[in-house]
Phi, psi and omega in degrees: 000325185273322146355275187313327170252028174266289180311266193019263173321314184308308196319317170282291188329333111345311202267343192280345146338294180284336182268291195288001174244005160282313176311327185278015180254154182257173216231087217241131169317186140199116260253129183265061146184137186293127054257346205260058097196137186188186186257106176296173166271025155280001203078346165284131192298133188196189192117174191286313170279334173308296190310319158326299183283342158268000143304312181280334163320298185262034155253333173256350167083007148262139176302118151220117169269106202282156176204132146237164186204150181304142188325324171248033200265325194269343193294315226265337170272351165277332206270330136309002204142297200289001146185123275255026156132219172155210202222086181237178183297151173277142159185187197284311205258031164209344157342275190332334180239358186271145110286142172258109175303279192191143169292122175284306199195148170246167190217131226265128160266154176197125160294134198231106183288146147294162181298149152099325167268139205267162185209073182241042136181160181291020160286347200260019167243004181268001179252352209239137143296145178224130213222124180217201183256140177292145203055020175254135161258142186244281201205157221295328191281313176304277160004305175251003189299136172264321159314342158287171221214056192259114185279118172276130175260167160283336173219183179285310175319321200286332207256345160307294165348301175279328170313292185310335170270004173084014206253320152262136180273017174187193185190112205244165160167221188267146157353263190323287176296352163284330167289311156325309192275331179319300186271002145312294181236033143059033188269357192276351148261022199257306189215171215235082191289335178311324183254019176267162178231171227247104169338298199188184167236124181228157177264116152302090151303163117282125194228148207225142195264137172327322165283026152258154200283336239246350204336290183355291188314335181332285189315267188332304197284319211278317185271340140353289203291303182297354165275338189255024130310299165301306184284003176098355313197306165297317176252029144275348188273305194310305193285334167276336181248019194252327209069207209252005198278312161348282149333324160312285173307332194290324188312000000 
C-alpha cells in the first residue's frame, strides 16, 4: 500500500513537473532537406540545423523542442503561430511577421550549368533550362524575370537527377545544399561549379513569429548564437556534414 502511494506521488509530481516546464519550451522547425534537417539512417533526426538548434539549446539553457518540416509548410505556420520559428533565409516579405534573434551564416545563392553550358552574365540564363525547388526565392531580379525558363522541383534530388538525364541545363539555389546534393547523388561530374554564377547573398537567421510566447528568450538565444559563432561551434557542424570543401564554394 505505501509503495503503490509513494508511485503515485512520483507519477504526480512528474506530470506536474511537465506541465510547467513544456509550455516554456519553444517549438523551432528545421527546413526537411538535406544536410540541413532529414532522418538518418537509424531514423533518427540529424542535419546542420538540427544540430544548430541543439548547440543553442544547451548554450542557452532554454527548453527548444525541434521539428522538421517541409519548406512549404513553415512560412504559413509561423505567421499563425502554430509554432514559434526556426532558422530560415531573412528576407522582406516575412518582416512583417518575424522578429529576427541573431544572424547564423550568409550564403552564396548561385546558378551552377551543366558542363559544356557557358554561363558569363545573367543574360545568358535566358537561353537555358533552370531547375530550382519549388516556393524558394533566391533573389528579387531572379524571382520575378518572367523571361526565364525556371522548372519548379519538389526537391534537390530531384533536380540533380534531371541534370544527369539531360532534362536541365543548370541548377539554382543556395551553395551550400547544392554542393551537398551534387555529391550526394554523385552528380557532381556533371557540372561546372568553377563557372557559376552567383545571384546574391542571402542570410540565415534565427527568426521567431510576432505570436509567439517566447519574445522574452530573444537576449538569451542572441547571445548563445554569437557565442557559438565566436568559438567556432557552428563551422564545425558545417564541416561533418559539408567537409571542408564548403568554405570554398561559399566564397
Amino acid at each position: 500500500m505505501i509503495k503503490r502511494l509513494v508511485f503515485t506521488l512520483c507519477l504526480l509530481t512528474a506530470s506536474t513537473l511537465w506541465a510547467k516546464t513544456a509550455p516554456d519550451c519553444l517549438n523551432l522547425h528545421v527546413i526537411e532537406n538535406a544536410p540541413i534537417g532529414f532522418n538518418n539512417t537509424g531514423g533518427q533526426p540529424a542535419g546542420v540545423h538540427w544540430e544548430y538548434l541543439a548547440a543553442i539549446e544547451k548554450a542557452s539553457n532554454l527548453c527548444l523542442d525541434k521539428m522538421i518540416l517541409p519548406y512549404p509548410r513553415i512560412w504559413q505556420s509561423i505567421e499563425k503561430g502554430r509554432h514559434d520559428g526556426g532558422i530560415i533565409f531573412k528576407s522582406k516579405s516575412s518582416s512583417e511577421f518575424v522578429d529576427y534573434v541573431a544572424k547564423i551564416r550568409r550564403v552564396k545563392i548561385v546558378v551552377i550549368p551543366v558542363k559544356g553550358v557557358e554561363i558569363n552574365s545573367y543574360e545568358d540564363l535566358k537561353n537555358i533550362r533552370i531547375g530550382k525547388t519549388r516556393g524558394t526565392n533566391l533573389s528579387e531580379q531572379f524571382d520575378q524575370d518572367s523571361s526565364l525558363n525556371i522548372i519548379e522541383l519538389n526537391t534537390y534530388d530531384q533536380a540533380t537527377r534531371m541534370i544527369d538525364h539531360g532534362r536541365i541545363d543548370a541548377i539554382a539555389g543556395s551553395a551550400l545544399v547544392l554542393s551537398y546534393q551534387l555529391k550526394k547523388l554523385h552528380a557532381l561530374n556533371s557540372v561546372d561549379l568553377t563557372h557559376k554564377l552567383v545571384l546574391g547573398e542571402k542570410e540565415q537567421w534565427l527568426q521567431l513569429s510576432k505570436k509567439s510566447k517566447h519574445l522574452d528568450k530573444i537576449p538569451q538565444l542572441k547571445l548563445a548564437i554569437e557565442k557559438l559563432k565566436k568559438n567556432g561551434s557552428f563551422a564545425k557542424i558545417m564541416d561533418k556534414y559539408y567537409g571542408n570543401e564548403w568554405r570554398v564554394i561559399n566564397q
